[in-house]
Structures are given as structure tokens and as C-alpha cells.
Phi, psi and omega in degrees: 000330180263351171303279173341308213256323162295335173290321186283342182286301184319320183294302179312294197314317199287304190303294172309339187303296195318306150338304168280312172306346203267317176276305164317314163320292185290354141284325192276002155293303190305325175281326167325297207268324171301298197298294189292359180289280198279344168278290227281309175291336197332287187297338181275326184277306166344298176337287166326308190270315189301302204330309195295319166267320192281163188217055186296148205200107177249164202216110196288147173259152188280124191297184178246202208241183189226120186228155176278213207259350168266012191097324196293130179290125186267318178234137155231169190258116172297185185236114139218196211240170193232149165227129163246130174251126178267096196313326172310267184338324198270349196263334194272359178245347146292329201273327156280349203241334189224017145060025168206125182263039169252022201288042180314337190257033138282352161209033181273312151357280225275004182267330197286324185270004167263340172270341165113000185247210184261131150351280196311332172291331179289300196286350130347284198272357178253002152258039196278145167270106191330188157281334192263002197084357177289161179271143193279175200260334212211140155190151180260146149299271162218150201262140154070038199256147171305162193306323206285320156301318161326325180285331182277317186299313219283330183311307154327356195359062188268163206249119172113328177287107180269134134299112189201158183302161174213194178204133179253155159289127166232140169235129184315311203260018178036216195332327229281143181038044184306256204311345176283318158295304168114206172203186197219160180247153182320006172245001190101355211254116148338141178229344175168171186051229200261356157284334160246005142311294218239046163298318158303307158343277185317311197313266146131192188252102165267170170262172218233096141274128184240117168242123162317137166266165107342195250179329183253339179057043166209326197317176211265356144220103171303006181144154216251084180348111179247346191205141182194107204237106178283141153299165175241155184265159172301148179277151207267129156280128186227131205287176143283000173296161164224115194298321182268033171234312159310291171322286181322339172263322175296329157315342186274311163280014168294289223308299142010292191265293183337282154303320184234027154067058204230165168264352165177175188200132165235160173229158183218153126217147198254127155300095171346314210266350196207014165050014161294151169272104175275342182174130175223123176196137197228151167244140332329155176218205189204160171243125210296336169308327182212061185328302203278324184282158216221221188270020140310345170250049141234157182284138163145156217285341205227136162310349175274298176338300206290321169330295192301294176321320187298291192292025187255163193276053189304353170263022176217312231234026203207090169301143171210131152327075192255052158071196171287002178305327183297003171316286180348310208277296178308329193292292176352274176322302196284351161319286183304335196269008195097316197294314228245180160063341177278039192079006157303165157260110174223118190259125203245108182261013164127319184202184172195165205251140175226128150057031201068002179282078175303094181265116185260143167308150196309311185268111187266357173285346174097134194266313178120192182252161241212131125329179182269319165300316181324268233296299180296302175321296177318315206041060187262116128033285188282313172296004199259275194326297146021260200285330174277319190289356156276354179277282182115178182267357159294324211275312213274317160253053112268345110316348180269318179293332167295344232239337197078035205252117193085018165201169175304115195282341159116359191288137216256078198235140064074026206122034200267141199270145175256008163087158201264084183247097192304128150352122154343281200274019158257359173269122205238159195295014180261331186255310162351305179288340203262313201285348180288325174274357166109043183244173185055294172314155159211151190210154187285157196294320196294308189313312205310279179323320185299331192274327157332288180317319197293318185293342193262017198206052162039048181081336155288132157278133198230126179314121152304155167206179180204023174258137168250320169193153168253117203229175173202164167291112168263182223308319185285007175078021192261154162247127210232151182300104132327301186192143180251155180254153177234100194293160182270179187195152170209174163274128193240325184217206182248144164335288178331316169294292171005291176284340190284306173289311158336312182289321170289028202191333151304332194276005193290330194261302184294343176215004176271206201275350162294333196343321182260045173232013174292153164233117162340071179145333173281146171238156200203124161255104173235187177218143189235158175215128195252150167206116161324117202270166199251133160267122185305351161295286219273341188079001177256159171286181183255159206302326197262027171036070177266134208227146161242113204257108203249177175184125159253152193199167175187154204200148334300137178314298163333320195201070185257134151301341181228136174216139189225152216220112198252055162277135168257121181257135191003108171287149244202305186265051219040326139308158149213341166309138177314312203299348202247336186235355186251002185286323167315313142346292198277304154346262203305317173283326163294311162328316185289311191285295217285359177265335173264336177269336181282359153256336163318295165252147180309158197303316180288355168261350147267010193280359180264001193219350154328107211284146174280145182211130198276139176295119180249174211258108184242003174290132150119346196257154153311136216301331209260329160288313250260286205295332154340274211294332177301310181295339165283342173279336184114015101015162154221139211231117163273118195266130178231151168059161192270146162153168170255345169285169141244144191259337183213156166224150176231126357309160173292157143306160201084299214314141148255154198224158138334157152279150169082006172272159196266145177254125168275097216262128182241122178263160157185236191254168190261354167265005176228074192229170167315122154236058181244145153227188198225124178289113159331105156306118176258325183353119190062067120258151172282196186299282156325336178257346163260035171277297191291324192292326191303295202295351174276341185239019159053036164255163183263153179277100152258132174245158161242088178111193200235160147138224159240156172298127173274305175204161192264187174255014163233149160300151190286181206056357169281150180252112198221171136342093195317167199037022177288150187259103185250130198262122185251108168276146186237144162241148184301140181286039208284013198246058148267023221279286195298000000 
């Protein structure tokens, strides 16, 4: 019996043990599955529970505006209106009015015809459904809609369809700085140019409405206001464009593409002296209004390619050989090094020979033997191979890295390419001769300029940019500076070269391959460049020579402010050389730039930019004409001595003079007056133009040969006689090749 009563106790105790262990299991299951619940799901379940109670509502902030630099607005945000539902309110005002909340089509109808869109899209969204299945608190409808549908919905007066301010993206000027501004997507978020570089700016902070539900998440007041976060609007960006210098460059590059059946054109211009970016513009373009439409006249395999290409930026987003403009770069080097400008000799018989390798000059009867300006004037080939094997290739790509060449220039744009800069010690001496006239290497239109710029700006190298500050309004309506761009600047060569090359890139416009891009009265340095385009399959050039045709220019040469950056991309209409189809161009944008600037700034800030003017033979005339016509140049005129006439002027006629210099005017009788004048640099001028200047200073004309005058027979500056007959050799115009 007692055996028994131990066995049966052992049999209980053995059950409970099992028992508890079984519960113990089975709690530390529970806590297990609690800890992950509460570590590892916290957040997913949180969610889950907000979703349910709560009711979010975001409230856009109004993007900022994008303005040039004088203010004029480029991008803004229009005021138009949004319908939003609050599905709690709306399920809880069918269920009051109709006593079913699944009645949606007693008022989708009247949402859909008053906004304009289909039924089936209203009832979407007023049955839209959380992630967890649940019926969600919240949906929009539609975004940007104008007052007047807005007006119609507010009219319904249904309990939960909400009406509220909203914001459109607007561009005033449709195409005008299409790709540089970029465009937005229906939320407002950048897509490209300067709405998504500087999309956080713009943007601003939206805001929040969160209202607590009820335990049923339909009663007729589904919630109690817990949170309200007004939006901040976004900040206004204001660029370095100046909009009537932006016209001047998109005319320049219609016309650009246009005349020459080309596949596109871009224009740039730059401030010399602080690397602001004054005006960019490429053809084809697109309008940021109606962003999409199109792209079907773009080359790609997919509608998003061909999308992109419509929006792409080619003076940022586009590497090239570019040709002999990159002479600029090599002349450079060999200056500061000492090799170039010391009196040398280089002789171009058409081509020359590297390593059995025949390389030719543009011109192939051969420039003869040459200076060191020439060699620039020329744009020869053969003197540049020269000139890179006495610079040698070290020296020779550490300048080209100084130059900013094989990296991004930092311009604060969107996609900017950093170009092809070949390895040192990967360079063999066929490619030394190819990269000095601007061939192997390849670098973007931004880079190009900045290392230009450098040359006009005495050798400083300057960040391009295209930001000027970022501002906003504050509570008093005052407007305060956020942030400025502050460009980095280095030294690249010396003031000396600088200038030195310069004089030389003048002669390129007065007697080289620029000739037709001079303006009377103006001195101008440039450079042209023709470059054969590479196809990116094959890594070769292409068979059918497809060509990219360039010209940099910068003005007044002496001191310049202004530099312009001119490409055609594969030309069409039977030229394709720079000198002959993009210099005609750079004529028409500098015309342009030096008449708006020259009313634009004070006489002292223009006074380097001041039109040159020839003095014409106002002697002999009455006093009250002399000074009409003198004063139609822009003169300024002192009357000195008694007479109805005037008998003498100092300066003499011929002189060139400044706009705004004073003349000095002498009166007396009209039968006695000085008749000595002073011979006109006529030099690079044509026929017609030194006809009209001679006729104006009362000389006689002789020409000899076809082209501009190379030269006269009495030197400019000189003092002859009114009616001297002075004889102009013209030369052919055969060096427009480069």
C-alpha cells in the first residue's frame, strides 16, 4: 500500500513537473514572440495603429521662384487649387444622408463632372485602401486644377471633400533657357537644370495636417485636430543670366542651326572677370511647360532616351574633340615655358611627318615659314606639333590639367561631363602632335571656356557658375541672402603670357580665320575650330565626317569682359568649317552684347568696351552740322574761336578716337580751313568699308586684289593731304579653313 501511495505521488509530482515545464515553455514562447513584437515589429505595427486612427493630410509648400539677375522671373509657382478626401467624413455623410456608406455613386457623378475627369477615377479613390486592408482616412484626388472647376466641387457641399490652395510650376517665357532651368514632375521634385541642382532650395518644407478618428472611423465628427504644421515655402534662386543677353544667345543659335541645316547649336556667354555664366542656350530645346511633348524628334532607343536628349544641356553635359580652338591652350603653355613668343621660327610646308605617321595641316599648299603669332593667326597644324614637341608632354598635359581639363570645372549644373584627358605616360609622340592642335583629348563647352576665361582674366582661372544667391522673404516682408556662390579661382599662367597670347587671338579676328566676326569699332580675340566628330560605338571617327564647328571670342581684347562660346553641331548645308559658318554668328552676338551694354553701364565701366570711331572731315561745314554729325558718333564737342564755319578739329580727321572723347572744334570763315588728315587703320577692312571710311575723311581710294586690305601704301597714322589718293592691297580670303 505504501509502495503505491509512493508510486502514485511520484506519477503526480512527474505530471506536474511536465505541466510546468509545458507552461514555462509556453510562456517563454510568449515573451519570445512579445520581445519580437515589441523590438523587432514595433515599427511596422505602430504604423499599422496610426494608419487606423489617425487621418494625414500633406499641404504643399509653395516652390520658389528661379529669377536672372536683374529679377526677371523665369520659373514660379502659379496659385491654382487641389480636392482632397477625407474618406472618414465622407463614408460618415453617406451613411447620414443614405443611410448606406458604401452609396459612392450617390456623389461621384456630380465630383466627376464638376472636375472634369471619369467616374471610375472618383470611385477609386473614395474606396482607396490602406497597405494593411483596412479602409484608408485619406485621398487625393486631383492635383493643380484651376479656379473654376474648384469652385464647382466647393459648391457640392459634400461633408469630407476638401478644396485647398495648391501650386503649378510656370515658365513665363516657354523654351527660352529650356534645358538650363530644367523642369518638375507633378509633385513639384526637379527633373533636371536648375530645378534639381537646386531642388532643396526650391522646394521649401510641406506641411501636415494629422486628425484623430473615433474607435469606428466613420461618426459624423471622425476627428479632433492633434497636429498642424503650416508649410514653409520654398526660396527663391536668382541665376547670373541676364535675360536680354539670353535672347541674344537663343537668336544666335536658331539662326546658327537653322542656316546650316545643322543638328543643333549651342551658345554661351561668360563673364571674364568672376565666371558668371551670362546666358546659355542650345537648339533643339523643349518647353519646361509641356516637358514631354516632342521628344519624338529626338534620336533613342526608348521614349525616356529620346526624353533626355530633348532635355539634355550640351554646353554641360557633352565632351568633344575640340579642334584647333584648343590651340589657346598649347600657345599658353609654351609661352609661360618659355619654348614660344621668343622669336622663333616655324615652318609649314602642309603636313609633316611623326614616326612614319603623316600628319596634315588644314591648309595643304602650307603657311610657309611663320612667328609664333602666325602659327595662332594661321591655326597651322604644323606649327602647333612644333611647339607641343618643344613644350614636351609633361609639361604640356600639366597644363592642360591646370587649365581644368580631365575633370569636372565645379559648374553648378547637373550632368557635367569630365572629358578625356590621356594618361602621360600613356602618350606617344603621335599623340603629343595630335593633342597640341586639339585632337585625342576631349573636354566639355563649360570647361573649354573656363580655361579660355582664364586667358582674358590675366591668367586667373575662375569656377564657372550660374547661381547668384539663394533668398527668401522674411516674416516683414524683407529679403534676406541665404547663400552666395563663391567661386574657387587659381592661377594657371602669368598676367604676362596671358596678355601676350591675347594680342595674338586678336590677330586671328583681324587678319585669320575669324575675319568675319569683327564689329567696327571693336577689338576682339578669338579662335575657330573645326573637329571632326568621333562615333561612340566604334571609338573612330565617322565615315560620312561628321563635324563639330566652334569659334571663343572675347572682347575688348586689351581688357576683356566679355567672352562667347559658339558651336554647330554637324552642319548640313555645305560649309562646315568654323571660320566661314560659326564666325558670321559671333558678328551678330557681339553687336548685340556691345549695344546693350554700352546703354546698360556707366561710362566707367565701359569705358574698355567703348565703340572705336573714326573721325570724319566735318571742316568746312557749318557750325551747327559739324557738331549733328559729330555728336551722332557719340563725340563730344568743344566749340573754341568766332565764325560760321568750322576751319579746324583736333584730333584730325582718320584719327580713331573712343565714343565720348571730346573734339575739338575751331571756327572762322569757310574759304580758309586746315586740309591735312590722318590715315585710318584700315587693316582687315573690306572694299566697301574702306571706301565709306576714305569718303568720310575726304581720301581717294586704289584697290589691288580681292579679299581685306593686307596693306597701304602710306602707313596708318600718317598726315597727308585731303584728296590723297592711297593705294589697298587686299588679300584673298583663302584662310578661313580652321
Amino acid at each position: 500500500m505504501k509502495n503505491r501511495k509512493f508510486r502514485d505521488r511520484g506519477i503526480i509530482r512527474k505530471r506536474m513537473y511536465i505541466i510546468l515545464s509545458m507552461l514555462a515553455l509556453v510562456f517563454f514562447i510568449l515573451v519570445l514572440r512579445l520581445s519580437y513584437i515589441m523590438i523587432f515589429k514595433s515599427n511596422e505595427y505602430s504604423a499599422k495603429a496610426i494608419e487606423q486612427w489617425t487621418s494625414e493630410i500633406k499641404i504643399s509648400a509653395r516652390r520658389g521662384k528661379i529669377l536672372d539677375t536683374n529679377g526677371v522671373e523665369l520659373a514660379v509657382s502659379a496659385n491654382v487649387y487641389r480636392v482632397d478626401f477625407d474618406l472618414n467624413a465622407i463614408r460618415a455623410y453617406l451613411q447620414r444622408k443614405y443611410n448606406d456608406a458604401q452609396k459612392y455613386t450617390a456623389i461621384s457623378k456630380q465630383i466627376a463632372d464638376a472636375v472634369g475627369i471619369s467616374e471610375d477615377d472618383v470611385l477609386k479613390k473614395l474606396r482607396y485602401k490602406l497597405p494593411s486592408g483596412a479602409n484608408a482616412g485619406s485621398a487625393t484626388l486631383i492635383r493643380r486644377i484651376e479656379k473654376d472647376p474648384a469652385d464647382k466641387v466647393k459648391a457640392l457641399n459634400i461633408s469630407g471633400v476638401m478644396v485647398s490652395a495648391d501650386t503649378k510650376r510656370y515658365y513665363p517665357n516657354n523654351n527660352f533657357l529650356a534645358q538650363v532651368i530644367g523642369t518638375t514632375n507633378v509633385d513639384g521634385v526637379g527633373l533636371g537644370g536648375i530645378e534639381l541642382q537646386y531642388n532643396n532650395d526650391l522646394s521649401g518644407v510641406a506641411g501636415m495636417r494629422i486628425a484623430e478618428l473615433d474607435a469606428k472611423r466613420n461618426s459624423e465628427l471622425p476627428y479632433a485636430i492633434s497636429k498642424f504644421t503650416a508649410p514653409v515655402d520654398g526660396k527663391d534662386v536668382t541665376l547670373t543670366i541676364d535675360e536680354k543677353m539670353q535672347e541674344f544667345a537663343e537668336k544666335a543659335a536658331t539662326i546658327a542651326m537653322t542656316n546650316n541645316k545643322a543638328k543643333g547649336a549651342s551658345v554661351m556667354i561668360m563673364n571674364v572677370k568672376n565666371g558668371e555664366i551670362l546666358a546659355m542656350a542650345n537648339k533643339p530645346d523643349f518647353n519646361p511647360n509641356n516637358p514631354y511633348d516632342g521628344a519624338e524628334n529626338f534620336e533613342g532607343a526608348t521614349s525616356s532616351d529620346k526624353i533626355q536628349k530633348m532635355w539634355r544641356n550640351h554646353l554641360v553635359s557633352d565632351s568633344f574633340e575640340c579642334g584647333s580652338i584648343f590651340k589657346v591652350i598649347t600657345a599658353s603653355a609654351g609661352v609661360e615655358e618659355g619654348v614660344a613668343d621668343v622669336g622663333e621660327k616655324y615652318t609649314c610646308g602642309g603636313a609633316t611627318n611623326v614616326l612614319g605617321t603623316t600628319i596634315h595641316c588644314w591648309k595643304t599648299s602650307g603657311h610657309g615659314t611663320q612667328a609664333f603669332p602666325e602659327i595662332l593667326q594661321n591655326s597651322c597644324n604644323v606649327g602647333f606639333i612644333e611647339l607641343g614637341k618643344k613644350i614636351g608632354k609633361e609639361k604640356l598635359n600639366e597644363y592642360i590639367k591646370k587649365f581644368g581639363f580631365g575633370k569636372v570645372s565645379g559648374v553648378d549644373l547637373p550632368g557635367e561631363a569630365k572629358g578625356i584627358v590621356k594618361k602621360t605616360e600613356a602618350i606617344s609622340d603621335v599623340d603629343l602632335a595630335t593633342i597640341s592642335f586639339g585632337q585625342t583629348d576631349t573636354v566639355n563647352p563649360v570647361q573649354y571656356m573656363a580655361a579660355f576665361s582664364a586667358v582674358g582674366n590675366n591668367g586667373t582661372w575662375i569656377q564657372p557658375h550660374i547661381m547668384k544667391e539663394v533668398s527668401h522673404v522674411d516674416e516683414n516682408g524683407k529679403r534676406v541672402v541665404d547663400k552666395e556662390f563663391q567661386p574657387t579661382t587659381k592661377q594657371v599662367i602669368s598676367a604676362d603670357t596671358a596678355k601676350r597670347v591675347r594680342s595674338a587671338l586678336e590677330l586671328v579676328v583681324t587678319k585669320g580665320s575669324a575675319k568675319q566676326a569683327q564689329v567696327e569699332g571693336y577689338r576682339i580675340g578669338g579662335k575657330t575650330g573645326t573637329a571632326q566628330k568621333v562615333n561612340p560605338a566604334t571609338g573612330r571617327y565617322y565615315d560620312d565626317k561628321r563635324y563639330i564647328s566652334s569659334f571663343a571670342a572675347m572682347a575688348p581684347i586689351d581688357d576683356p569682359q566679355i567672352a562667347i562660346f559658339i558651336t554647330i553641331d554637324e552642319p548640313s548645308a555645305g560649309a562646315y568649317y568654323a571660320g566661314v559658318i560659326c564666325t558670321p554668328i559671333g558678328h551678330i552676338l557681339f553687336t548685340d552684347i556691345f549695344n546693350y551694354m554700352g546703354s546698360k553701364i556707366n561710362h566707367e565701366d565701359t569705358a574698355s568696351l567703348a565703340k572705336s570711331i573714326v573721325i570724319p572731315d566735318v571742316r568746312g561745314q557749318k557750325v551747327e552740322d559739324g557738331k549733328k554729325a559729330l555728336k551722332a558718333l557719340n563725340l563730344d564737342v568743344e566749340i573754341s574761336g568766332e565764325g560760321e564755319y568750322i576751319t579746324d578739329i583736333k584730333p584730325l580727321p582718320g584719327c580713331t578716337v573712343k565714343e565720348g572723347t571730346k573734339i575739338n572744334v575751331a571756327l572762322g570763315s569757310a574759304s580758309n580751313y586746315n586740309k591735312d588728315v590722318t590715315v585710318p587703320d584700315i587693316i582687315g577692312y573690306t572694299k566697301p568699308q574702306v571706301e565709306q571710311v576714305f569718303k568720310d575723311i575726304g581720301l581717294e581710294s586704289e584697290f589691288q586684289g580681292d579679299g581685306v586690305v593686307e596693306s597701304s601704301s602710306i602707313k596708318p597714322g600718317e598726315t597727308v593731304k585731303k584728296g590723297s589718293k592711297i593705294k589697298c592691297v587686299l588679300a584673298v580670303d583663302d584662310d578661313l579653313g580652321d
